[in-house]
C-alpha positions in Angstrom: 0.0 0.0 0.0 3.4 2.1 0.7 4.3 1.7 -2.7 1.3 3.3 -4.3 1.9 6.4 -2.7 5.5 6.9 -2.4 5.8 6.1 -6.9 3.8 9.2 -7.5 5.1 11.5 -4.7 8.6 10.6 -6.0 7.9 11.4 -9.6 6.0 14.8 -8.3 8.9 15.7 -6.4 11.2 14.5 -9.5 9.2 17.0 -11.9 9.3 19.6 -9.7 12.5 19.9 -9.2 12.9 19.6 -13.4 10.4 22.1 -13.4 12.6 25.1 -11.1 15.8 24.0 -12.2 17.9 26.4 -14.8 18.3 25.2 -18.4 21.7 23.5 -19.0 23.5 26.1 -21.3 25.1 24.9 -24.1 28.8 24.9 -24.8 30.7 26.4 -27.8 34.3 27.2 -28.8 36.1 30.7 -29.5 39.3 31.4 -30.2 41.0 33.4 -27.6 44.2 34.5 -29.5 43.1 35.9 -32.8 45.5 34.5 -35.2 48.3 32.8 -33.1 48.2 29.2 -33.0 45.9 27.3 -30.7 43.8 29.3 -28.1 40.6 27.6 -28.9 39.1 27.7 -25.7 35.4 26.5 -24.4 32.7 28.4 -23.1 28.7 29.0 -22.6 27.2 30.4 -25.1 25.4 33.5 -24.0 23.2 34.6 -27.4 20.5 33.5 -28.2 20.1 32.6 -24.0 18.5 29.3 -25.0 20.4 26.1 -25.9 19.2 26.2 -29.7 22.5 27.0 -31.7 23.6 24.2 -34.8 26.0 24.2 -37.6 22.4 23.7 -39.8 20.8 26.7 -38.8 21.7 29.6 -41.5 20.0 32.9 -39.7 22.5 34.5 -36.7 25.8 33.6 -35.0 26.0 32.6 -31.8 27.9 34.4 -29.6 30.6 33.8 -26.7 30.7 37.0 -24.8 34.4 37.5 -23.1 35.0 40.6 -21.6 32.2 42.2 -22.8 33.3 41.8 -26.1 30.9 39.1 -28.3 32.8 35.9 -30.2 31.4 33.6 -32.7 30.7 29.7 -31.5 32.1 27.2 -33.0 31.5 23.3 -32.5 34.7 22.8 -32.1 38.6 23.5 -30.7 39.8 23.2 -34.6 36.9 25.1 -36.3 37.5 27.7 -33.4 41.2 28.6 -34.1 41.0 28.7 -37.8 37.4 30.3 -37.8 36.2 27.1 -40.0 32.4 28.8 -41.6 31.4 24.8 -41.0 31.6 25.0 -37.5 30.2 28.3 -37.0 27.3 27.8 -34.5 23.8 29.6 -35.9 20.6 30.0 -35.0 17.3 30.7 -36.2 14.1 33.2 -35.3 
C-alpha cells in the first residue's frame, strides 16, 4: 500500500524539481588569441540565451561573450582557431 503512494510523490517531487531547475546552457568554442596558434578555448554560449544553436541553422551567429566583447561559436577547438564557416554555431528566429 506504501508503494502506491510513495511512486507518484517521488515522480512529483522529481518534476518539480525539473520544473525550477535552470536550463543547461550549451557549450561552444572561440578562439582566444586571434591569429596565433591554438587558443581555442570553451565556453557558454550567452546569445541566443537558449540552448538552440547548430551548424544547420543559417539565420544568426552565436555568440561567446568575453569581456564584454561578443565571439562567434564554434563546435569545435579546430573550427575555433582557424574560424572554419562549417563550424560556426547559428541560430534561427
Amino acid at each position: 500500500m506504501k508503494t502506491k503512494f510513495l511512486l507518484p510523490l517521488f515522480a512529483a517531487v522529481v518534476a518539480t524539481l525539473f520544473a525550477f531547475s535552470p536550463p543547461l546552457a550549451q557549450k561552444g568554442w572561440y578562439d582566444s588569441n586571434g591569429p596565433m596558434a591554438g587558443g581555442g578555448v570553451e565556453a557558454d554560449i550567452d546569445v541566443p540565451a537558449l540552448p538552440i544553436c547548430s551548424t544547420s541553422a543559417t539565420q544568426h551567429e552565436c555568440q561567446i561573450i568575453v569581456d564584454g566583447d561578443p565571439q562567434a561559436a564554434y563546435n569545435s577547438r579546430t573550427a575555433a582557431e582557424t574560424k572554419d564557416p562549417s563550424g560556426l554555431l547559428k541560430f534561427n528566429d
